[in-house]
C-alpha positions as CSV (number, residue, x, y, z in Angstrom):
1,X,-6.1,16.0,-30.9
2,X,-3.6,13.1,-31.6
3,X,-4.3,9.4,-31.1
4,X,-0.6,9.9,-28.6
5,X,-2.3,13.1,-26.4
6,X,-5.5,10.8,-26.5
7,X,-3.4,7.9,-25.0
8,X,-1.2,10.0,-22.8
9,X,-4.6,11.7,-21.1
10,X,-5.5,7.8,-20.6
11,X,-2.3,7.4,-19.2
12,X,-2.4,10.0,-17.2
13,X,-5.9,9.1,-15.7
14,X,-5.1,5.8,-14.8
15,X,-1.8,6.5,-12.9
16,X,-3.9,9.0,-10.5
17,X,-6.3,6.5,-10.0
18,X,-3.8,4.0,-8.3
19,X,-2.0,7.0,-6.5
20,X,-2.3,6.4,-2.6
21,X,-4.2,8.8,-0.7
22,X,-2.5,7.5,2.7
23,X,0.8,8.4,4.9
24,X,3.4,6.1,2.6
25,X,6.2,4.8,5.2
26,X,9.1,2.3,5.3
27,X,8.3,-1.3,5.9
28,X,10.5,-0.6,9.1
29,X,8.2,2.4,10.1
30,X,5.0,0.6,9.6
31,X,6.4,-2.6,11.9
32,X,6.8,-0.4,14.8
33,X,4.0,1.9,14.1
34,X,2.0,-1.2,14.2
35,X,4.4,-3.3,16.8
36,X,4.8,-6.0,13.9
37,X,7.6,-7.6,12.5
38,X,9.0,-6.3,8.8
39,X,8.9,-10.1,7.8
40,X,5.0,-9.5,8.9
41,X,4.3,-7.0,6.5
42,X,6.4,-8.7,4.0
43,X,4.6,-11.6,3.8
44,X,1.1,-9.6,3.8
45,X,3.0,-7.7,0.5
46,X,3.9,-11.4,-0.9
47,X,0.2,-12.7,-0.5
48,X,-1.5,-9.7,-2.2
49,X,-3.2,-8.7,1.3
50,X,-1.6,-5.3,1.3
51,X,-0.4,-3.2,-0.9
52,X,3.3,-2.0,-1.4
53,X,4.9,0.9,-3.7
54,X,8.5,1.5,-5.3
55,X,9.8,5.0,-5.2
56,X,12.7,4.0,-6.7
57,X,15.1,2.0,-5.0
58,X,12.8,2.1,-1.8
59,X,9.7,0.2,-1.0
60,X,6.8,1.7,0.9
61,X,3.6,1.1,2.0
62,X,0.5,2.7,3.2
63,X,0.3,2.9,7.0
64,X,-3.9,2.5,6.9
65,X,-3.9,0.2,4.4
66,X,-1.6,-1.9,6.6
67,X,-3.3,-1.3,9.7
68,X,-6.8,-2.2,8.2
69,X,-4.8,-5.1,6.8
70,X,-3.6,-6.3,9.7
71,X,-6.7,-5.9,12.2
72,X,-8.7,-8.9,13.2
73,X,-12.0,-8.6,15.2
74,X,-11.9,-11.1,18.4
75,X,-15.2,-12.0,19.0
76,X,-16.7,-12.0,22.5
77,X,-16.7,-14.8,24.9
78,X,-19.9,-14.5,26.5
């Protein structure tokens, strides 16, 4: 085997690690999915807090990754 099929495997391997395993939507799916703004989820995408993909010209994200994203735990008053 070549040292360019040894790369390519390599290759290969490491883009179906970072493929998603989610439901990919648009940004404008996921806002009401998750009754957010897009400008919500754009921001989260800016800071690094959730992850978004490019299928070409279009930008999507993973609706659970959001939504685990997003959620906050409210602690009790008691």
């Amino acid at each position: 085997m070549t040292r360019s099929a040894d790369r390519l495997r390599a290759d290969d391997k490491s883009a179906a690690e970072s493929v998603p395993s989610g439901r990919l939507v648009a940004l404008t799916v996921a806002a009401e999915e998750l009754s957010v703004s897009v400008k919500t989820i754009r921001r989260r995408i800016a800071d690094g807090s959730v992850r978004a993909y490019r299928i070409g010209r279009l930008i999507r994200v993973n609706l659970d990754e959001l939504r685990a994203a997003l959620l906050v735990v409210v602690g009790s008053s008691h």
